[in-house]
mmCIF file as Biopython writes it, N, C-alpha, C and O atoms, coordinates in Angstrom:
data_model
#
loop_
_atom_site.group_PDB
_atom_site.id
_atom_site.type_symbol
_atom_site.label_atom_id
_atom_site.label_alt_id
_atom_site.label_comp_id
_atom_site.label_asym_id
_atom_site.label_entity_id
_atom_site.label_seq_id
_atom_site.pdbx_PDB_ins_code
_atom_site.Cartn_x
_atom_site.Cartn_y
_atom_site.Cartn_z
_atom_site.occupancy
_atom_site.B_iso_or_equiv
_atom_site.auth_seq_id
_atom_site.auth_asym_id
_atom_site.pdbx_PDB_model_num
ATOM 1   N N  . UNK A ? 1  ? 7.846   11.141 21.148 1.0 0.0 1  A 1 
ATOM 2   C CA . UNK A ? 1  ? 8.705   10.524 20.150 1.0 0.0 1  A 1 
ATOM 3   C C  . UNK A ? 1  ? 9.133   11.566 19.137 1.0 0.0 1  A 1 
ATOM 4   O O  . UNK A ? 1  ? 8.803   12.746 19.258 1.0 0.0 1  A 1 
ATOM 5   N N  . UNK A ? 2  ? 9.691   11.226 18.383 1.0 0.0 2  A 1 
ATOM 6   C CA . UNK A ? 2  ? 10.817  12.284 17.226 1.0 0.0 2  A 1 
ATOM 7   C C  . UNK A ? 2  ? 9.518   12.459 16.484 1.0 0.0 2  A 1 
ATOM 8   O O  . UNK A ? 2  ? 9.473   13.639 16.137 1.0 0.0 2  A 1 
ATOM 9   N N  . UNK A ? 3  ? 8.593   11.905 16.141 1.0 0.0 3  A 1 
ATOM 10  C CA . UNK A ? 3  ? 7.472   11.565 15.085 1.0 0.0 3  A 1 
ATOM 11  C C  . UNK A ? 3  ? 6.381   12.009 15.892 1.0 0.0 3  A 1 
ATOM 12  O O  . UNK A ? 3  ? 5.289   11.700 15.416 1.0 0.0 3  A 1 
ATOM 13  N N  . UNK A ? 4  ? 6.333   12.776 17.199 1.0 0.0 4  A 1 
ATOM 14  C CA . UNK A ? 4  ? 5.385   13.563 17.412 1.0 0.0 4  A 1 
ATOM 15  C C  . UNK A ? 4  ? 4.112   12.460 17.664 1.0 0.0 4  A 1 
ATOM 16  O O  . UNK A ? 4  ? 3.050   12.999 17.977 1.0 0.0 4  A 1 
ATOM 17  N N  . UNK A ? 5  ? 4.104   11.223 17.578 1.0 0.0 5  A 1 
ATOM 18  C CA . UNK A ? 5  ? 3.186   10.311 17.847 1.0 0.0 5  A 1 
ATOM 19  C C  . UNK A ? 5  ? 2.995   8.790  19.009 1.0 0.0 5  A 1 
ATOM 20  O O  . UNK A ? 5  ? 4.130   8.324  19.115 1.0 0.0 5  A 1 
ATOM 21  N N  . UNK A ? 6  ? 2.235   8.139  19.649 1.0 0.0 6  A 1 
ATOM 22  C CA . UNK A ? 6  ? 2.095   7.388  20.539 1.0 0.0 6  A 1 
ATOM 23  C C  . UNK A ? 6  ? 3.478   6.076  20.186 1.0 0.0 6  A 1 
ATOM 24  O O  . UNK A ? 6  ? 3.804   5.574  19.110 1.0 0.0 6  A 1 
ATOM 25  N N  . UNK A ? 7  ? 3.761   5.960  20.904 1.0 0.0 7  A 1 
ATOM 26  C CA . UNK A ? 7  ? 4.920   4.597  20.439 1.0 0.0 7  A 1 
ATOM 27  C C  . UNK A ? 7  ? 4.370   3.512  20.937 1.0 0.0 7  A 1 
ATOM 28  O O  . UNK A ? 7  ? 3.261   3.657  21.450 1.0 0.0 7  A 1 
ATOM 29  N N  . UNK A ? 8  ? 4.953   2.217  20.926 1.0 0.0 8  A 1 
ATOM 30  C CA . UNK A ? 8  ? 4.612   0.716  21.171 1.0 0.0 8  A 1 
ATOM 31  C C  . UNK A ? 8  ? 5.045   0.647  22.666 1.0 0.0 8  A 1 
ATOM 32  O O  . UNK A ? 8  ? 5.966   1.361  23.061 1.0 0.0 8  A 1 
ATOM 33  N N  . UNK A ? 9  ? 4.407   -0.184 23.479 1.0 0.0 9  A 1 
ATOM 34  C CA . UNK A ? 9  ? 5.045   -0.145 24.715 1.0 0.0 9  A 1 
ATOM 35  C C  . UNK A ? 9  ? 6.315   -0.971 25.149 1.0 0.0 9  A 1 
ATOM 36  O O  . UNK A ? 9  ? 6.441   -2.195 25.202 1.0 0.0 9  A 1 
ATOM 37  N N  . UNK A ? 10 ? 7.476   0.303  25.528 1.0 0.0 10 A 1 
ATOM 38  C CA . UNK A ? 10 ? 9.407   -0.187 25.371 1.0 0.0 10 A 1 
ATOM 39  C C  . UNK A ? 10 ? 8.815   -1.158 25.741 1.0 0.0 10 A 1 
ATOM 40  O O  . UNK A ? 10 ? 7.602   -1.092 25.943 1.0 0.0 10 A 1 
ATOM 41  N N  . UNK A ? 11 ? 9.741   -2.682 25.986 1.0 0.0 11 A 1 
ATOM 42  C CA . UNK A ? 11 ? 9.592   -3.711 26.422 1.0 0.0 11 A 1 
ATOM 43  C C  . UNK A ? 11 ? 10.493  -3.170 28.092 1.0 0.0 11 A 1 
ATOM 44  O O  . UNK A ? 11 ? 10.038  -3.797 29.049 1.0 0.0 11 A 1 
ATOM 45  N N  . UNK A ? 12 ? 11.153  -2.576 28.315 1.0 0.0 12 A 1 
ATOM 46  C CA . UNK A ? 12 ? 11.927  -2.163 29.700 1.0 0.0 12 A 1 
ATOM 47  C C  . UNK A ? 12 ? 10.136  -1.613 30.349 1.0 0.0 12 A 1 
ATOM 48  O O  . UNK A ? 12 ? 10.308  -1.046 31.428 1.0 0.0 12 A 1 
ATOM 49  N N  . UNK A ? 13 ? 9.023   -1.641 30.073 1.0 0.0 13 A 1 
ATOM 50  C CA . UNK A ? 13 ? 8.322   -0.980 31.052 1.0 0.0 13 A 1 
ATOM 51  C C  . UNK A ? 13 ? 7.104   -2.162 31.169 1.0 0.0 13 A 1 
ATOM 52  O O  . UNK A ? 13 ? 6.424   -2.665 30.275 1.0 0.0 13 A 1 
ATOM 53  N N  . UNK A ? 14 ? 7.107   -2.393 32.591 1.0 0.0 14 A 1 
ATOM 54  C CA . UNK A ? 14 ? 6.321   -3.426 32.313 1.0 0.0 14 A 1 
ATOM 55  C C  . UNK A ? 14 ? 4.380   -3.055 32.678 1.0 0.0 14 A 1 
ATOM 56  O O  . UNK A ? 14 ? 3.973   -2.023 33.212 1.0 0.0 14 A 1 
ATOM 57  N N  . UNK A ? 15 ? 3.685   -3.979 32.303 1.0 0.0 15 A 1 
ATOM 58  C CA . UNK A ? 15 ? 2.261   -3.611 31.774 1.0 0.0 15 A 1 
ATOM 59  C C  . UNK A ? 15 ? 1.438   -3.498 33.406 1.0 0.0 15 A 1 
ATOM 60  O O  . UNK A ? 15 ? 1.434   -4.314 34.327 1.0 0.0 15 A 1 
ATOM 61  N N  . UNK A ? 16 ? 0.895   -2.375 33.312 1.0 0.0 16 A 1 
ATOM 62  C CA . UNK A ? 16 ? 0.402   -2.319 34.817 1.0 0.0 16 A 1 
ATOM 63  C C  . UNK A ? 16 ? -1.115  -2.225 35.436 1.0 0.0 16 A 1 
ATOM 64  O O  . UNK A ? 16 ? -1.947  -1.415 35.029 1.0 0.0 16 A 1 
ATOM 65  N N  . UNK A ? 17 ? -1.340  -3.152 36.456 1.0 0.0 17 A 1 
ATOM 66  C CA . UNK A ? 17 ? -2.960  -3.448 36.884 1.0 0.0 17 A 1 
ATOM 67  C C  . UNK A ? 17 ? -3.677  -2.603 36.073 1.0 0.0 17 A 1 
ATOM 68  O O  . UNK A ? 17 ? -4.588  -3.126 35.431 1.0 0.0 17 A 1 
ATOM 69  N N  . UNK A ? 18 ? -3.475  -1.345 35.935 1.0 0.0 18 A 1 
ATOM 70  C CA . UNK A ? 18 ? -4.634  -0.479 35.433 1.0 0.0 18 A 1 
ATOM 71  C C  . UNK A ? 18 ? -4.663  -0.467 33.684 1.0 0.0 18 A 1 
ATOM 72  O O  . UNK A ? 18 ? -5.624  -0.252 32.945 1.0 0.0 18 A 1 
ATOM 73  N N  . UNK A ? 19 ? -3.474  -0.728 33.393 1.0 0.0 19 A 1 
ATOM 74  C CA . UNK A ? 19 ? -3.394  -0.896 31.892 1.0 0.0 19 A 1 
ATOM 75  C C  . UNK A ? 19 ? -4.159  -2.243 31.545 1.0 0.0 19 A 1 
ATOM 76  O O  . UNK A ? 19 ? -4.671  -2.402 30.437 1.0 0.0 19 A 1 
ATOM 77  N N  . UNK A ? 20 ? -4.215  -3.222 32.562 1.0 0.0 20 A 1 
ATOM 78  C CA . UNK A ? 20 ? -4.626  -4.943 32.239 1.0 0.0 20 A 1 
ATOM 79  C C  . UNK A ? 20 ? -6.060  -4.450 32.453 1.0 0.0 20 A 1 
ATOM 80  O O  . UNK A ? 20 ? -6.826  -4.629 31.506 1.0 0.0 20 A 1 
ATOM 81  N N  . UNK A ? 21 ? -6.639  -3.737 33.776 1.0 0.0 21 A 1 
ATOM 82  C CA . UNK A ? 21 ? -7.715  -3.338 33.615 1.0 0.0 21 A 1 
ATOM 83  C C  . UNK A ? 21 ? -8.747  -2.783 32.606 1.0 0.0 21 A 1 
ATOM 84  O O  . UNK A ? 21 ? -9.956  -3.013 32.595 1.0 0.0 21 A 1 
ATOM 85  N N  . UNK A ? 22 ? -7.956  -1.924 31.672 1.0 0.0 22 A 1 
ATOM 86  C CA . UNK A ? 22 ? -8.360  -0.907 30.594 1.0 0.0 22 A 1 
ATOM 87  C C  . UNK A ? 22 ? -8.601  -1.876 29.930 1.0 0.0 22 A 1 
ATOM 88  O O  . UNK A ? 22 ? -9.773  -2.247 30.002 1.0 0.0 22 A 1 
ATOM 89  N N  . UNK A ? 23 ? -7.590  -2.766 28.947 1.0 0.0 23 A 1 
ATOM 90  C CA . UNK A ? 23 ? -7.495  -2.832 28.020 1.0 0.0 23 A 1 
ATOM 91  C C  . UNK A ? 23 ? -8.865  -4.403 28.164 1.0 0.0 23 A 1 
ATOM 92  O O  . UNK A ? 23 ? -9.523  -4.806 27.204 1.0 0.0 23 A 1 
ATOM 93  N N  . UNK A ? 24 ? -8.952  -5.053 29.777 1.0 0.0 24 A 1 
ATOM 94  C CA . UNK A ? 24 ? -10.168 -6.101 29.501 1.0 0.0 24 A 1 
ATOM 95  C C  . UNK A ? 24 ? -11.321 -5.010 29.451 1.0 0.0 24 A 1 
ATOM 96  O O  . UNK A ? 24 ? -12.289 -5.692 29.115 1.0 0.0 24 A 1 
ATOM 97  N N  . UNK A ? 25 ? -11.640 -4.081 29.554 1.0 0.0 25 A 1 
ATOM 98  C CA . UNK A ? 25 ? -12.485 -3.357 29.704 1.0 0.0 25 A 1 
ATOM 99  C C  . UNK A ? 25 ? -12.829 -2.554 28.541 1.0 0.0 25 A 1 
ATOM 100 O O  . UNK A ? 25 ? -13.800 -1.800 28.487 1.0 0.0 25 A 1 
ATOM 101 N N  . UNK A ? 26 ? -11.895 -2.776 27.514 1.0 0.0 26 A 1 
ATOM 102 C CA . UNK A ? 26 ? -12.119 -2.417 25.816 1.0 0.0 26 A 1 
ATOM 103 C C  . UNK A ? 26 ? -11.560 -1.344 25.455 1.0 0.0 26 A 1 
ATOM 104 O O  . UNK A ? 26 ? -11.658 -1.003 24.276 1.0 0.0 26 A 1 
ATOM 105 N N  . UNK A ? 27 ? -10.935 -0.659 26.256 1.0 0.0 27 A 1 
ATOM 106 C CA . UNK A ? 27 ? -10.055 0.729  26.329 1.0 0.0 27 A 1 
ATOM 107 C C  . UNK A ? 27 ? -8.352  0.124  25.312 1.0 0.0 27 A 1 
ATOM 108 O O  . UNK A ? 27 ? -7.868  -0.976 25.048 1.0 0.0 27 A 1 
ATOM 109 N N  . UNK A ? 28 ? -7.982  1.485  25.051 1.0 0.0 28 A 1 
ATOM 110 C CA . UNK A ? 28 ? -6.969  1.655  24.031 1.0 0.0 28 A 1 
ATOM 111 C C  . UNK A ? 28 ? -6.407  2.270  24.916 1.0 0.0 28 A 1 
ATOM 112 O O  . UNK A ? 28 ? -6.988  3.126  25.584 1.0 0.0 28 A 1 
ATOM 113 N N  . UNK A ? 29 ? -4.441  1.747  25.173 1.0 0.0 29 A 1 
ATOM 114 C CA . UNK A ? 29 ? -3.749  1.969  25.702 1.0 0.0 29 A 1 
ATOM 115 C C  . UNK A ? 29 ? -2.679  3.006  24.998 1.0 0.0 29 A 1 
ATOM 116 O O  . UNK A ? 29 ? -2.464  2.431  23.931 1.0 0.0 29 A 1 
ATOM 117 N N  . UNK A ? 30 ? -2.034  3.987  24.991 1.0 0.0 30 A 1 
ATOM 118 C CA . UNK A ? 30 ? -1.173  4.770  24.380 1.0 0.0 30 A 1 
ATOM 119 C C  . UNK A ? 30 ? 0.188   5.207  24.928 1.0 0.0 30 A 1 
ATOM 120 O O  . UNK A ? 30 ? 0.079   6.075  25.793 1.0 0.0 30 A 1 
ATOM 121 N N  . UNK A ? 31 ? 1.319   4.868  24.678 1.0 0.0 31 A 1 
ATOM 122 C CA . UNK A ? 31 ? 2.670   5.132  25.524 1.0 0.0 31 A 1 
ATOM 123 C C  . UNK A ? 31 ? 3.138   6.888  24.924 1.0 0.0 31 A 1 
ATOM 124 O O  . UNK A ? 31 ? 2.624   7.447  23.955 1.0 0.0 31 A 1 
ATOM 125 N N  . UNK A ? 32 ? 3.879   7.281  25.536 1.0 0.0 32 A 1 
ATOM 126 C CA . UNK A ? 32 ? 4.340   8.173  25.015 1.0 0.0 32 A 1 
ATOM 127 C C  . UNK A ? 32 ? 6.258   8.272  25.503 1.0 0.0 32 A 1 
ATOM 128 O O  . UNK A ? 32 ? 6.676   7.714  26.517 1.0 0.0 32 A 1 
ATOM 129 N N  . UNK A ? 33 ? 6.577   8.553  25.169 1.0 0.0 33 A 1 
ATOM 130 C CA . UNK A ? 33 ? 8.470   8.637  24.892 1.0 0.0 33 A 1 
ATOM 131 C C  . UNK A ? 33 ? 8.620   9.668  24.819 1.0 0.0 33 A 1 
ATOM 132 O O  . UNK A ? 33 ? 8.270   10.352 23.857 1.0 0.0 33 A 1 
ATOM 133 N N  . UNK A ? 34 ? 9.353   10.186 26.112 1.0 0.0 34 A 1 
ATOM 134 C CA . UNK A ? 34 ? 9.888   11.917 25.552 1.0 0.0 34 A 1 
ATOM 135 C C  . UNK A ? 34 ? 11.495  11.255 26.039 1.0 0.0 34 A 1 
ATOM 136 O O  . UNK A ? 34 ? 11.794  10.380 26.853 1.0 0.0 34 A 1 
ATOM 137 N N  . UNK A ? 35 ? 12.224  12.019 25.236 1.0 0.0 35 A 1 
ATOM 138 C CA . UNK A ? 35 ? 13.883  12.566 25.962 1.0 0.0 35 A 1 
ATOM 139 C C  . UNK A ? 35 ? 14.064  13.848 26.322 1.0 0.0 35 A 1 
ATOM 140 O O  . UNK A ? 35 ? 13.596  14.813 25.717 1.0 0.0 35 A 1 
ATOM 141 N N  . UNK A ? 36 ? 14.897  13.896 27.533 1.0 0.0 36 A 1 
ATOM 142 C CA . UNK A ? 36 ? 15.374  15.451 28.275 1.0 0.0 36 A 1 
ATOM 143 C C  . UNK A ? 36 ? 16.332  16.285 27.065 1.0 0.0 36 A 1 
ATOM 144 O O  . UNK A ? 36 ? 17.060  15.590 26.357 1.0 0.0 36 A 1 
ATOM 145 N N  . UNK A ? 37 ? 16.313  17.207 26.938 1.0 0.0 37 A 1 
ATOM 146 C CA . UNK A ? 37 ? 17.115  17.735 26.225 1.0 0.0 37 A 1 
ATOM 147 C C  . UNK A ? 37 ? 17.770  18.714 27.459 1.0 0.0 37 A 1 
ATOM 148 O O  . UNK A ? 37 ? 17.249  19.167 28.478 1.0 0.0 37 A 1 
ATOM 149 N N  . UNK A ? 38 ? 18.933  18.816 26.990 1.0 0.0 38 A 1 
ATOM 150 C CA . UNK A ? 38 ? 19.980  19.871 27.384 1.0 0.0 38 A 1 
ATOM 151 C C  . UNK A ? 38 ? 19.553  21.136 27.378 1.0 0.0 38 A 1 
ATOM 152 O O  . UNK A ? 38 ? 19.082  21.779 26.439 1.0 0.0 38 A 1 
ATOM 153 N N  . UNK A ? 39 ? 19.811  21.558 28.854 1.0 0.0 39 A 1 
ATOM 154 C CA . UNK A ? 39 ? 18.623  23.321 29.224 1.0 0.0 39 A 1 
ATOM 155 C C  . UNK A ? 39 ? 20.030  23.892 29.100 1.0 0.0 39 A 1 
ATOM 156 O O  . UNK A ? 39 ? 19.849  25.036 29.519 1.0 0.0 39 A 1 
ATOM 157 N N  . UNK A ? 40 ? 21.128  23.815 28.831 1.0 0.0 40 A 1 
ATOM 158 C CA . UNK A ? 40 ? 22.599  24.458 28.898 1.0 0.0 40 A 1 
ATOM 159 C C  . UNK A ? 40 ? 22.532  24.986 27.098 1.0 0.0 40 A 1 
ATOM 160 O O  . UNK A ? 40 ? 22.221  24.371 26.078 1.0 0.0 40 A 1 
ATOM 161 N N  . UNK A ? 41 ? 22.967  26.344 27.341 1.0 0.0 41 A 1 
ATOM 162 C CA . UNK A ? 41 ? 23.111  26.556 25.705 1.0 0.0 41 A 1 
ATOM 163 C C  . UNK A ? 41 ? 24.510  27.424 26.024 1.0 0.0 41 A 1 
ATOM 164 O O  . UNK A ? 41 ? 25.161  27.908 25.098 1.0 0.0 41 A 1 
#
């Protein structure tokens, strides 16, 4: 993210067996957001 920190999970990504797994299992889930930047200068 622009803020260098974990974001909320987009709503476009949906929540997956192993994330449902973790999180009954007491685990903390963390997304991360990057964008491509332009390799052309």
């Amino acid at each position: 993210s622009a803020t260098e920190t974990y974001v909320e999970r987009p709503t476009w990504r949906p929540v997956t067996k192993f994330e449902k797994r973790g999180v009954g299992l007491g685990h903390e889930v963390f997304d991360l957001l990057y964008q491509r930047m332009d390799s052309h200068s």
